[in-house]
Backbone as CSV, one residue per row, in Angstrom:
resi,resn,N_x,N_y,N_z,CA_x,CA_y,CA_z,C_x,C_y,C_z
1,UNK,15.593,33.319,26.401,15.959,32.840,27.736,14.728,32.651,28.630
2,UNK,13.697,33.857,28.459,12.592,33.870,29.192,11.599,32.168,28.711
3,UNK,11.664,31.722,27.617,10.609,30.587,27.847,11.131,29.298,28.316
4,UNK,12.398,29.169,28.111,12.696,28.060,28.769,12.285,27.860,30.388
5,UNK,12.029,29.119,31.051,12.273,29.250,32.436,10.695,29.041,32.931
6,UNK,10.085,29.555,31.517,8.905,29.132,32.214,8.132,28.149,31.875
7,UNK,8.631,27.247,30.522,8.741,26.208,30.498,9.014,24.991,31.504
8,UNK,9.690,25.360,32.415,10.400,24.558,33.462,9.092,24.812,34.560
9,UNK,8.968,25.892,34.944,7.971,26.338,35.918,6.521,25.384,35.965
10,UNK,6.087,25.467,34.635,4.802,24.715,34.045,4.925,23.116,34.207
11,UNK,5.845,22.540,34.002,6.745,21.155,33.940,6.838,21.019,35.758
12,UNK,7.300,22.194,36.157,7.563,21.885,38.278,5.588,21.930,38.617
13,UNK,5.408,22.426,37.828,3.685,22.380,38.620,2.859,21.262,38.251
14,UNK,3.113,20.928,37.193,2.360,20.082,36.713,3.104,18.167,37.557
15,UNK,4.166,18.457,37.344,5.210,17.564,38.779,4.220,17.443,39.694
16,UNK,4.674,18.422,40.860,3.832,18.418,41.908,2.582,18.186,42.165
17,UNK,1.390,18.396,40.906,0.028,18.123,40.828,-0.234,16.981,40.483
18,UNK,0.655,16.398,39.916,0.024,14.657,39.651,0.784,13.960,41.161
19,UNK,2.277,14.298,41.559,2.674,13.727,42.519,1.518,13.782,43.611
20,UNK,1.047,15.144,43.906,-0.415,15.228,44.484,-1.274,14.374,44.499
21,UNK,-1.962,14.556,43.360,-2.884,13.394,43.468,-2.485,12.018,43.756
22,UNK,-1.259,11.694,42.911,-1.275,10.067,43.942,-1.366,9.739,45.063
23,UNK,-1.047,10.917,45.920,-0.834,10.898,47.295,-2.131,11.260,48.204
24,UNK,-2.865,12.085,47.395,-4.175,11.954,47.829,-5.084,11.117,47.309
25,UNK,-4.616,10.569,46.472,-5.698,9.450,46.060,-5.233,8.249,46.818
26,UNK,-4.044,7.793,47.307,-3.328,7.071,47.820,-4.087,7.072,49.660
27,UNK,-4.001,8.166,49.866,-4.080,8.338,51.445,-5.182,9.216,51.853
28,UNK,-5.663,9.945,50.817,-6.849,10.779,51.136,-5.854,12.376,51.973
29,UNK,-6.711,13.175,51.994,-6.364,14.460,52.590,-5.082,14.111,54.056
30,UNK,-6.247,13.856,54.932,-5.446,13.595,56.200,-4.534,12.932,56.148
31,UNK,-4.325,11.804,54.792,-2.989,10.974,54.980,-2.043,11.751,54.483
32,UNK,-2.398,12.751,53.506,-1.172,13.207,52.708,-0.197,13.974,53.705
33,UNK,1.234,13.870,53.404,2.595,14.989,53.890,2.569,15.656,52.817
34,UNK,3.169,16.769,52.943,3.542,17.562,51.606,5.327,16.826,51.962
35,UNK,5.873,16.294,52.762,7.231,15.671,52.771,6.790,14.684,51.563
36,UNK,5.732,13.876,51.306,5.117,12.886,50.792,5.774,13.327,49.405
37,UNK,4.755,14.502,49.220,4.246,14.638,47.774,5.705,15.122,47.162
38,UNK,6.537,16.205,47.830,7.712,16.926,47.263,8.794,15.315,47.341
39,UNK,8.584,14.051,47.754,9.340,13.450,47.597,9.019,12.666,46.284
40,UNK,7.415,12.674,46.010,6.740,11.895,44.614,7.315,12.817,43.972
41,UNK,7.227,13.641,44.243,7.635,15.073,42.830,8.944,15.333,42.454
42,UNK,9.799,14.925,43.573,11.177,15.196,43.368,11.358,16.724,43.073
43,UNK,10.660,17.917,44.040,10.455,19.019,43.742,11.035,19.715,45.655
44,UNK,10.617,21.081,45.559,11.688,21.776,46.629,10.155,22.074,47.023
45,UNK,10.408,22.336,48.811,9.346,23.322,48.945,9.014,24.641,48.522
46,UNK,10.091,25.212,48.325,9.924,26.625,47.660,9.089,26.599,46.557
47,UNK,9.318,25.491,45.584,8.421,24.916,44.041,7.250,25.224,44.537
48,UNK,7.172,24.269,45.779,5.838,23.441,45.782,4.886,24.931,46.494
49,UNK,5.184,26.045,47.294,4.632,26.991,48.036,4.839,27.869,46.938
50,UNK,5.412,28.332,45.596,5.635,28.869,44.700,4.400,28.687,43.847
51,UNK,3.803,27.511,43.813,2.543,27.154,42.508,1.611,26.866,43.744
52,UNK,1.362,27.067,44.681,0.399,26.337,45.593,0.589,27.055,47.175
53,UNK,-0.263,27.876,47.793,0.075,28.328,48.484,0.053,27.641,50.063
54,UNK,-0.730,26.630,50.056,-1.142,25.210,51.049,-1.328,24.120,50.731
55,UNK,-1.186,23.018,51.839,-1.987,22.084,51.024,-3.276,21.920,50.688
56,UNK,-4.339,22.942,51.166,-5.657,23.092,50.952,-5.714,23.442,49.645
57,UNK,-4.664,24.407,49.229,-4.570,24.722,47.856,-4.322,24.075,46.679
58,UNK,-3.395,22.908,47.110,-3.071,22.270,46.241,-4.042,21.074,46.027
59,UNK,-4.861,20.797,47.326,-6.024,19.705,47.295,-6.979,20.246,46.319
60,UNK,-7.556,21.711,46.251,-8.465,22.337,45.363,-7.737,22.269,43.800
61,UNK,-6.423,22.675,43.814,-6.076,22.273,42.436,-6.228,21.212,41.467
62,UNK,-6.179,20.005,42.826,-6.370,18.926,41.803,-8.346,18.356,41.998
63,UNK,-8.947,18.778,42.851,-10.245,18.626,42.908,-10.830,19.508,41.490
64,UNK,-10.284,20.534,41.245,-10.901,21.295,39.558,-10.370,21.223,38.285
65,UNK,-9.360,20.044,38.797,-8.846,19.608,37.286,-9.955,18.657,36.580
66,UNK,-10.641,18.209,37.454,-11.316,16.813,36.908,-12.080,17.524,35.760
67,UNK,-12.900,18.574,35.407,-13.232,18.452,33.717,-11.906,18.035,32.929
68,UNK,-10.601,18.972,33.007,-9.634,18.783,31.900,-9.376,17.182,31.489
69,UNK,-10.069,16.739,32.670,-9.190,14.825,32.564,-10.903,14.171,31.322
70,UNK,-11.735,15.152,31.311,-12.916,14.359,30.457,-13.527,15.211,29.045
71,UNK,-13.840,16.577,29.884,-14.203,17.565,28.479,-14.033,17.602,27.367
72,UNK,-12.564,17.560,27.432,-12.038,17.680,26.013,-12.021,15.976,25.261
73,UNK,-12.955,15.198,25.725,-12.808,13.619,24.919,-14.275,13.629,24.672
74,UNK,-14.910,14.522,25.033,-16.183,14.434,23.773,-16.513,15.463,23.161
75,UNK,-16.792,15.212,21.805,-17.153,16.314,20.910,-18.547,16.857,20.018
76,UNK,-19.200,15.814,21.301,-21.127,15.918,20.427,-21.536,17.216,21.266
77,UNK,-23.085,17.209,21.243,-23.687,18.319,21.363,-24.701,17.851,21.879
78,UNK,-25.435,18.687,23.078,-26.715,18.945,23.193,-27.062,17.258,24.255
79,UNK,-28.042,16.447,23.953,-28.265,15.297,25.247,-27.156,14.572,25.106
80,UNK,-26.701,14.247,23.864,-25.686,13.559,23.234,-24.428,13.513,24.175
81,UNK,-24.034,15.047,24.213,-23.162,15.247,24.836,-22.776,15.119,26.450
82,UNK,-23.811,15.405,26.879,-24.188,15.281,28.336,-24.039,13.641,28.430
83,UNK,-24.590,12.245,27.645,-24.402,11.558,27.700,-22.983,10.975,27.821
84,UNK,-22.467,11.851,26.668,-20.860,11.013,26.422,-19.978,11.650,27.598
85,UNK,-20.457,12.812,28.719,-19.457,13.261,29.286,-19.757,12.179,30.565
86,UNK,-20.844,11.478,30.772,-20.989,10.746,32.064,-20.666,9.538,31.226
87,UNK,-20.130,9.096,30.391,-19.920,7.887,29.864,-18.027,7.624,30.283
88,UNK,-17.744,8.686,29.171,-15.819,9.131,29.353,-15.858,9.177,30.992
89,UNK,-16.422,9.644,31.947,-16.490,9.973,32.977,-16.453,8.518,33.814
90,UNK,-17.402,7.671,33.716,-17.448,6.371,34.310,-15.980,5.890,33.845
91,UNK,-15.484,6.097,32.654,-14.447,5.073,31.984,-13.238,5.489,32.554
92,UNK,-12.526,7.069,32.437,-11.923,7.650,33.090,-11.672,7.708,34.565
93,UNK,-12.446,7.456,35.818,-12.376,7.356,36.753,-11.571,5.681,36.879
94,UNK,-11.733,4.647,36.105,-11.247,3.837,36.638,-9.508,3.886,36.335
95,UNK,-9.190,4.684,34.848,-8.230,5.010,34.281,-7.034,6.139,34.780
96,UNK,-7.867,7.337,35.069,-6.906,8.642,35.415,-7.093,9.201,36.560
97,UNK,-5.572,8.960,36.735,-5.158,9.404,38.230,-5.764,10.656,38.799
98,UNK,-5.566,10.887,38.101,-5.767,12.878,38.790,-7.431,12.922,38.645
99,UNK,-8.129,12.264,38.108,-9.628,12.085,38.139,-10.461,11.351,39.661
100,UNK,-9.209,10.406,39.898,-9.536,9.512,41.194,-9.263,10.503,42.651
101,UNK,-8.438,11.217,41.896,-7.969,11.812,43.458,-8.838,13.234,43.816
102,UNK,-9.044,13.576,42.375,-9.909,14.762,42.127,-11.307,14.452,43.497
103,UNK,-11.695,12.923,42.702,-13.809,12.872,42.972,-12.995,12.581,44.573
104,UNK,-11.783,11.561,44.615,-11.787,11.713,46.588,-11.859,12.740,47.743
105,UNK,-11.129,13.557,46.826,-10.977,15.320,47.563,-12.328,15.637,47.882
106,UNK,-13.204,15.602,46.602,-14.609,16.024,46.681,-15.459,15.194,47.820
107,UNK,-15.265,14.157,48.053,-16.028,13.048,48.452,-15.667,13.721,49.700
108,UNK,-14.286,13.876,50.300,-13.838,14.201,51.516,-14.060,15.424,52.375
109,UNK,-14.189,16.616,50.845,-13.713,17.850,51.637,-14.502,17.955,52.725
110,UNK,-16.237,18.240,52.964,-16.989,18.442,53.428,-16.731,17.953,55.439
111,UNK,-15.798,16.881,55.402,-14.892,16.186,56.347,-14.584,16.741,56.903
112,UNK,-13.013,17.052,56.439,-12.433,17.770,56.460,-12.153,19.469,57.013
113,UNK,-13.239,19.813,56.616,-13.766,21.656,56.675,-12.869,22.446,55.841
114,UNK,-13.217,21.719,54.474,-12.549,22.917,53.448,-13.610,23.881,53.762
115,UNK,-13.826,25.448,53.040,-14.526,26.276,52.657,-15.302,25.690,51.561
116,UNK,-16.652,26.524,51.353,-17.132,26.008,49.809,-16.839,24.871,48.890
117,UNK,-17.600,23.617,50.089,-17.326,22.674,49.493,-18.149,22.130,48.505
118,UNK,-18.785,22.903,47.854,-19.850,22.704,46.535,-19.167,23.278,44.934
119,UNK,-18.244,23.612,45.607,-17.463,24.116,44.234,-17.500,23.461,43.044
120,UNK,-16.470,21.729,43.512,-16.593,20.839,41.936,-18.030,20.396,41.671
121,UNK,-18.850,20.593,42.772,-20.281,19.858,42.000,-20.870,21.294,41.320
122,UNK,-20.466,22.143,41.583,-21.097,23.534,40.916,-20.660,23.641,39.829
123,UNK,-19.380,23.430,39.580,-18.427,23.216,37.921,-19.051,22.431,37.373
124,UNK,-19.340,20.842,37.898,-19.873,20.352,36.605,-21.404,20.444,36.404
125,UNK,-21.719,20.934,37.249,-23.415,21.123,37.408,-23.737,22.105,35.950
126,UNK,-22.828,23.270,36.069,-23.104,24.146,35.166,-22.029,23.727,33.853
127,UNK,-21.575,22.561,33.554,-21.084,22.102,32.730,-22.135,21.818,31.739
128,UNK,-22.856,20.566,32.574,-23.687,20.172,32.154,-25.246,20.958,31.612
129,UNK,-25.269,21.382,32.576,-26.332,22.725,32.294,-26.342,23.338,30.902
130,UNK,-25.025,23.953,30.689,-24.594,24.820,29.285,-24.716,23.596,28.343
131,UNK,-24.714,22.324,28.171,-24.978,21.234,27.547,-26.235,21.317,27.541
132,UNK,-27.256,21.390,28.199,-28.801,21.165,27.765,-29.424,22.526,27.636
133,UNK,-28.542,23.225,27.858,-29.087,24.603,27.228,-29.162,24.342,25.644
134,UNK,-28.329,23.454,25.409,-28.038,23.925,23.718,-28.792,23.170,23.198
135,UNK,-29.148,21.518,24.156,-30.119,20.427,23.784,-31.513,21.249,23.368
136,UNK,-31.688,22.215,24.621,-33.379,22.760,24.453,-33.488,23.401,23.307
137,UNK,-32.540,24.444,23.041,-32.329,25.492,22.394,-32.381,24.795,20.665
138,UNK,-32.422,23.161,20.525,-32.272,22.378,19.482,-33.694,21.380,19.523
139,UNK,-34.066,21.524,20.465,-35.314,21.187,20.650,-35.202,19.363,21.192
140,UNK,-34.308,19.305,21.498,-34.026,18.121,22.198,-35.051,17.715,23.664
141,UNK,-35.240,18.772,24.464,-35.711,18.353,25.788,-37.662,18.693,25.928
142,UNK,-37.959,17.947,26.473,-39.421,17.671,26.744,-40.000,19.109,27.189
143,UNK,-40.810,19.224,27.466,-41.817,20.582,27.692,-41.420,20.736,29.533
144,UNK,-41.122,21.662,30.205,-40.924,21.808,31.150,-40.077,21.390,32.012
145,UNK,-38.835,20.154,31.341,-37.833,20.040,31.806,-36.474,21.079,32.080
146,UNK,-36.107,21.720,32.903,-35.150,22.608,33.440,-33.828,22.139,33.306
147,UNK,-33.168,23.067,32.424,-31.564,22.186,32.237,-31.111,22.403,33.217
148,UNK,-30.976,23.638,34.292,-30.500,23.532,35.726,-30.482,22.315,36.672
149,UNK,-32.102,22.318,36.962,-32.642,20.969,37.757,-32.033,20.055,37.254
150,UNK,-32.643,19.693,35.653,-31.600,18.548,35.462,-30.081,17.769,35.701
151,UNK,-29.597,19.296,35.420,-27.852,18.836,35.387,-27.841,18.717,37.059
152,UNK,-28.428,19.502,37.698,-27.661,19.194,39.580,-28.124,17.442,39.723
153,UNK,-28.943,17.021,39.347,-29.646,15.811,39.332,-28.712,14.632,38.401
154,UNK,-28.692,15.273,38.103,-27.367,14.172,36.845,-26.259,14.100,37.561
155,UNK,-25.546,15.241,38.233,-24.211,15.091,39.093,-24.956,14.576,40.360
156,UNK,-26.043,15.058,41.152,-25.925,13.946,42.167,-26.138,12.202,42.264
157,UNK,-26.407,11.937,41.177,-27.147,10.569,40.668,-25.236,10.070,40.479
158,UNK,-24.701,10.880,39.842,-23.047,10.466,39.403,-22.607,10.094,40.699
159,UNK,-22.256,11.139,41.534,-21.828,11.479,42.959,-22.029,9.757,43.593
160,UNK,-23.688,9.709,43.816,-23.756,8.353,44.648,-23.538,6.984,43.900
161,UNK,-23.685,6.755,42.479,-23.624,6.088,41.939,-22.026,5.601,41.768
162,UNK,-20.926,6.635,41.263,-19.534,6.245,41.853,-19.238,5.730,43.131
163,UNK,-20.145,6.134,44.196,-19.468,5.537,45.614,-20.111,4.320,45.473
164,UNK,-21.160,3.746,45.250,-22.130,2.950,45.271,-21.220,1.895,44.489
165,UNK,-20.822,2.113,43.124,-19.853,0.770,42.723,-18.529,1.072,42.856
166,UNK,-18.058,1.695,43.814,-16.944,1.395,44.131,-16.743,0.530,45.568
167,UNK,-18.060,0.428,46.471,-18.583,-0.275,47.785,-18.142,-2.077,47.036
168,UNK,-19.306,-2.159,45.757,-19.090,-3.296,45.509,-18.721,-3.691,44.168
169,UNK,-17.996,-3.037,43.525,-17.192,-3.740,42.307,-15.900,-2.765,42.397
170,UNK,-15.175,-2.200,42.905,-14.078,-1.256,42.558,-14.498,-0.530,41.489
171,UNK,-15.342,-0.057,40.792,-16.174,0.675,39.905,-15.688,0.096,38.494
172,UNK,-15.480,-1.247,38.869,-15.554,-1.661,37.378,-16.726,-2.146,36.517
173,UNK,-18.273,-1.793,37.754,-19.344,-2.153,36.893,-19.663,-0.492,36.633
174,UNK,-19.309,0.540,36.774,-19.838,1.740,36.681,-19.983,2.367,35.994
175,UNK,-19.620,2.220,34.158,-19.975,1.835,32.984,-21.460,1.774,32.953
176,UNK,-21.861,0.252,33.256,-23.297,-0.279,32.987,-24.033,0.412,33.987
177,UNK,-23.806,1.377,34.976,-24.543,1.724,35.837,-24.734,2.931,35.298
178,UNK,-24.117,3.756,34.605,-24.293,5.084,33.854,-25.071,4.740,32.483
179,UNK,-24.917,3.516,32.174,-25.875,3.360,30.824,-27.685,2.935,31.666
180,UNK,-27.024,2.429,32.373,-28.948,1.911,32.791,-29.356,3.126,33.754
181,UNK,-28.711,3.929,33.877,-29.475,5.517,34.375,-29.649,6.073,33.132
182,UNK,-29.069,6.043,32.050,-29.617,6.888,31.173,-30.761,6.610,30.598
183,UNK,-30.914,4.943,30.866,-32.090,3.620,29.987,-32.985,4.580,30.685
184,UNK,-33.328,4.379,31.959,-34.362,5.139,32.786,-34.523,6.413,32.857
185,UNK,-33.789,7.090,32.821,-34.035,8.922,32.799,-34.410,9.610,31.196
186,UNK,-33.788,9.289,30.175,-33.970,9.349,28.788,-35.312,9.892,28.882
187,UNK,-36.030,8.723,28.925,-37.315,8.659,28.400,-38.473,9.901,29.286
188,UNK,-37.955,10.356,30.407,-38.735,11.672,30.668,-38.368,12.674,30.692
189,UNK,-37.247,13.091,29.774,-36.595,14.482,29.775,-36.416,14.692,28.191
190,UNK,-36.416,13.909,27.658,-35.419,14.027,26.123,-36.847,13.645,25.395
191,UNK,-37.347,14.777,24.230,-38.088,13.606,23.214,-37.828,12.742,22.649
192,UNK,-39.277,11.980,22.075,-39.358,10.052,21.774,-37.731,10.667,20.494
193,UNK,-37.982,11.314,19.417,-36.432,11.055,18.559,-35.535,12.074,18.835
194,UNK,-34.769,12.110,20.132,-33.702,12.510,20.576,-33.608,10.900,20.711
195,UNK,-34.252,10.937,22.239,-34.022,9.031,22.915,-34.171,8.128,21.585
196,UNK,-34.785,7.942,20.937,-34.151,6.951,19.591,-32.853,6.823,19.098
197,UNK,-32.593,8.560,18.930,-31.127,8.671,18.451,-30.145,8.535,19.021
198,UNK,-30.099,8.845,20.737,-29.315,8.836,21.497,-28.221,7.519,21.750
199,UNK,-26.992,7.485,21.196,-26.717,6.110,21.455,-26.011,6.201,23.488
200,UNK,-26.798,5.219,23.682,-26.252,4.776,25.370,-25.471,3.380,25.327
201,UNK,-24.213,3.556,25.335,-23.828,1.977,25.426,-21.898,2.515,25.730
202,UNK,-21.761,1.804,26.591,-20.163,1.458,27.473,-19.577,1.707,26.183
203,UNK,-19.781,0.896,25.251,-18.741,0.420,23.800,-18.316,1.624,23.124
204,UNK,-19.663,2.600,23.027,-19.432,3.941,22.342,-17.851,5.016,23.046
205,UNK,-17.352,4.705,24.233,-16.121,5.081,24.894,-14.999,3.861,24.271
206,UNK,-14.022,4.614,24.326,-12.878,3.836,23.594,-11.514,4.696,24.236
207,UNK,-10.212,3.891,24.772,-9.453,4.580,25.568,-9.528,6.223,25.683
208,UNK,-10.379,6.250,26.467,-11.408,7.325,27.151,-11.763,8.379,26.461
209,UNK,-11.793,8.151,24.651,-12.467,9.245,24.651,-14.157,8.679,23.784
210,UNK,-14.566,9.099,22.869,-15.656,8.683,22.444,-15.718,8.814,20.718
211,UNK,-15.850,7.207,20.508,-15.391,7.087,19.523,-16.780,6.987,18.552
């Protein structure tokens, strides 16, 4: 009796968190109602204050989903990997919802006056990080390059580079804009046969994961 119930529970949250995001990806923070979202969701307030204790809460829920919408679609290692997660990442943003509404939250909070609004860039900062830890540790990265430095530098280069083609292409050039940052950065962080091996190219993503 007990899993059906919480079966249902998992099914009402996961409801409400995508109804969420459309609505914040739709209208941004200040536009959203939670009348909005419990009407996308077809859910009760009790649900919705049951899995989410505000809407600040529920804005952070879907602002730290954004690894689950990319992580798990690449499976290399080391620069490789770091590559394919800003690759799935460009491809995914134009694709998944809860990814769009995620980077808007982020884009916004600071606005707004969430608390600790460095949170999602701190998640993937040290995403990425634990990725070139393993690059160095394989002998992938150049003499004195810092996987720390690096990775905060990789998410802020992401950060402006998403707003940047979404100003002027709806980020449908933002693909080729993550491959020609890698054309240019490669070559002073990664040794000459990592960057040989490294494949950089849009094509290597395939309905978003990496094929």
């Amino acid at each position: 009796m007990g899993q059906p119930k919480q079966q249902r529970a998992v099914q009402t949250r996961e409801a409400i968190l995508r109804a969420a995001a459309a609505v914040f990806e739709e209208s941004g923070y200040a536009g959203a109602s939670i009348n909005r979202i419990l009407e996308r969701a077809g859910a009760t307030a009790g649900a919705l204050y049951f899995h989410f204790k505000s809407k600040e809460g529920l804005a952070r829920a879907v602002m730290h989903a954004q690894p689950e919408t990319i992580v798990p679609l690449a499976d290399s290692v080391g620069v490789q990997r770091v590559v394919d997660l800003t690759m799935v990442w460009a491809y995914q943003l134009r694709m998944d919802l809860m990814l769009r509404a995620g980077v808007r939250l982020t884009t916004e909070q600071t606005t707004i006056g969430m608390e600790d609004a460095s949170g999602p860039y701190q998640e993937w900062a040290q995403i990425l990080e634990d990725c070139l830890k393993a690059g160095a540790e394989r002998g992938e990265l150049q003499a004195g390059v810092d996987p720390r430095e690096l990775a905060e530098y990789i998410v802020e280069s992401c950060t402006g580079m998403q707003l940047y083609s979404a100003a002027v292409s709806g980020r449908e050039d933002l693909s080729d804009r993550v491959v020609r940052m890698w054309r240019l950065l490669l070559p002073g962080v990664a040794v000459p046969s990592v960057v040989a091996r490294t494949e950089v190219r849009a094509e290597r993503v395939g309905a978003g994961a990496v094929v």
